[in-house]
C-alpha positions in Angstrom: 33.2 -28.3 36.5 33.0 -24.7 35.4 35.7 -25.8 32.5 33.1 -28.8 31.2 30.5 -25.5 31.2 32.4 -23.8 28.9 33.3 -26.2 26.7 29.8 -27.5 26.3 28.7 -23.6 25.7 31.1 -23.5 23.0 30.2 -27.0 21.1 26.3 -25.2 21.6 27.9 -22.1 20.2 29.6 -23.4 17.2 26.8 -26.0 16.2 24.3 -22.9 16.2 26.9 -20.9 13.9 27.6 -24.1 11.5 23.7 -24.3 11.6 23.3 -20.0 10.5 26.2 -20.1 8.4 24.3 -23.0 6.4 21.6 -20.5 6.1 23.4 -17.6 5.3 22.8 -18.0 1.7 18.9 -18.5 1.7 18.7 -15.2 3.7 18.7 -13.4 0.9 15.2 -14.4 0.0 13.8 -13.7 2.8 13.7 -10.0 3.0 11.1 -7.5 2.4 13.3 -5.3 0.4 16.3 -5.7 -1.9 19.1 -2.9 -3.1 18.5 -1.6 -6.2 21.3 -3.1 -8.8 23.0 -0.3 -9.5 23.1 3.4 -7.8 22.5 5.7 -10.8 18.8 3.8 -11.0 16.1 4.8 -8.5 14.8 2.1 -5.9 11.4 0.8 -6.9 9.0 -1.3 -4.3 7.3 -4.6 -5.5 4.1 -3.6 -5.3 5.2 -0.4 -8.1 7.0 -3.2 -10.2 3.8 -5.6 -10.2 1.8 -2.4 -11.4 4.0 -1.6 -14.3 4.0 -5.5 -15.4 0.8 -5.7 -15.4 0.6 -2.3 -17.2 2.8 -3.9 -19.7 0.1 -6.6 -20.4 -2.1 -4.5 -21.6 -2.2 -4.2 -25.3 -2.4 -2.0 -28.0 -6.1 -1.3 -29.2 -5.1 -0.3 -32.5 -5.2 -2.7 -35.5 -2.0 -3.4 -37.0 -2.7 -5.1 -40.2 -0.1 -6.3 -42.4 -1.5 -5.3 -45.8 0.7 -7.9 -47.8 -0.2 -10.6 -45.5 -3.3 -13.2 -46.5 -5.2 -13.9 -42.6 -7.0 -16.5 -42.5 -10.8 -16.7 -41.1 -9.7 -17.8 -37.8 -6.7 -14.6 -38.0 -9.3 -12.1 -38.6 -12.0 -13.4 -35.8 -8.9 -13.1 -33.6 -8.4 -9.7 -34.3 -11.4 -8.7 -34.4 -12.1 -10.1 -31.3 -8.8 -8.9 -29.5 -9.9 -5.3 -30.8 -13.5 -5.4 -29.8 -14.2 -3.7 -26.6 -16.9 -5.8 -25.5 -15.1 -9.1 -26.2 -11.6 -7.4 -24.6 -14.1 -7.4 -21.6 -15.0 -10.7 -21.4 -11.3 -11.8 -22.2 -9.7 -10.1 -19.7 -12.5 -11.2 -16.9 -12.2 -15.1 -18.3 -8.3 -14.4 -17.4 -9.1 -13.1 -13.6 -11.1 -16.5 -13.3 -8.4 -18.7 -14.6 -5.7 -17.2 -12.2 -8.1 -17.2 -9.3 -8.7 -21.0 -10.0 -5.2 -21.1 -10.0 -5.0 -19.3 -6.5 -7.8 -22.4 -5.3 -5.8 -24.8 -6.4 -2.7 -23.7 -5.0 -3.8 -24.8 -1.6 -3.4 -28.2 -2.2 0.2 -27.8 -2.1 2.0 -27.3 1.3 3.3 -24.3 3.0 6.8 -23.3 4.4 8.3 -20.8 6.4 11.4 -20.6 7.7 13.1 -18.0 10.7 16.4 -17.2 11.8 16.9 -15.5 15.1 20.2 -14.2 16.2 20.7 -12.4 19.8 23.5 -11.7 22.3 23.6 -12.1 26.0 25.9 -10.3 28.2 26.1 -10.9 31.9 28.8 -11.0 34.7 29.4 -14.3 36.0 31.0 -14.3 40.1 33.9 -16.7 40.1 35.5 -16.7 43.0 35.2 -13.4 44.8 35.7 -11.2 41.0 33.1 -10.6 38.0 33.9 -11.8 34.9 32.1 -10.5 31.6 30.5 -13.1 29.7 29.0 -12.8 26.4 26.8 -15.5 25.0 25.9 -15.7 21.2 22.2 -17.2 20.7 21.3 -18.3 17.4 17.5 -20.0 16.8 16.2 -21.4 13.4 12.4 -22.5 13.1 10.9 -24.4 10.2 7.5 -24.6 10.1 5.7 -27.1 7.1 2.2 -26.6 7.5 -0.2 -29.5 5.1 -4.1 -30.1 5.6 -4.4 -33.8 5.2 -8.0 -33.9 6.1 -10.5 -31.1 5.4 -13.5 -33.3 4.8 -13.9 -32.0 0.8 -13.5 -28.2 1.8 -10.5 -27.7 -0.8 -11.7 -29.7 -3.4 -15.2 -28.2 -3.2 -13.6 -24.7 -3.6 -11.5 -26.1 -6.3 -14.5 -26.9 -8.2 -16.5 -23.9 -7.6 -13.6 -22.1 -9.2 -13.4 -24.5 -11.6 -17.3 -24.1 -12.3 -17.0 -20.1 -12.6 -14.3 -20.2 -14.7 -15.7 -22.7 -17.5 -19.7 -21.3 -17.0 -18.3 -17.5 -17.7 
């Protein structure tokens, strides 16, 4: 009986291993944090990385005119307005509303999460009148898909109020 224990531990045991090993290689984007690529750079967090692309968007507000070049009317009204503060204003604000109707309407997709847990057990087991060490390997994935099929028109109504902002300015 004890032998049919162990043999059922181990078929639980290797399943859960196939099961992480399957994993393994998804595990990677999971984590908070990555290595840098190579040691002579310094490490730099997401959050400094997001500053400096969006630092990077940011253009230039000095004209550079070609002076051999022939612009068109629509050219020039786009330089113009690219250069003007007060339309640079506007621009960039009619660019926050676009991505935060994009942000709405990303909750009509689903969500998914996904957890790995790995732990060890060790414990004596009495066999007889003698302890035995026994160490168990514990492995537990969780995948959780989460999808609001009915919210009575609270999505869409936000969608559209978004929508709304971003078109009335």
């Amino acid at each position: 009986m004890l032998t049919s224990f162990f043999r059922i531990l181990m078929v639980r045991i290797r399943a859960r291993a196939a099961i992480l090993f399957l994993l393994l290689p998804y595990a990677g984007c999971a984590l908070a944090q990555s290595a840098p690529g190579f040691p002579s750079r310094p490490w730099h967090a997401a959050e400094e990385q997001r500053v400096e692309a969006d630092a990077r968007n940011f253009h230039d507000s000095r004209f550079n005119i070609d002076p051999t070049k022939t612009y068109s009317l629509a050219e020039l009204l786009d330089l113009a307005e690219a250069h003007n503060p007060e339309t640079r204003v506007a621009w960039e604000r009619a660019r926050a509303q676009a991505a935060a109707l994009g942000v709405e309407h990303s909750e009509v997709y689903p969500t998914l999460a996904e957890v790995v847990l790995s732990g060890t057990g060790r414990s004596n087991v009495l066999f007889g009148n003698e302890f035995f060490p026994q160490t168990i390997q514990n492995f537990e994935v969780g995948l959780d898909l989460n999808y609001t099929v009915f919210d009575f028109g609270a999505r869409s109504g936000r969608i559209d109020a978004a929508r709304a902002k971003t078109a009335g300015g």
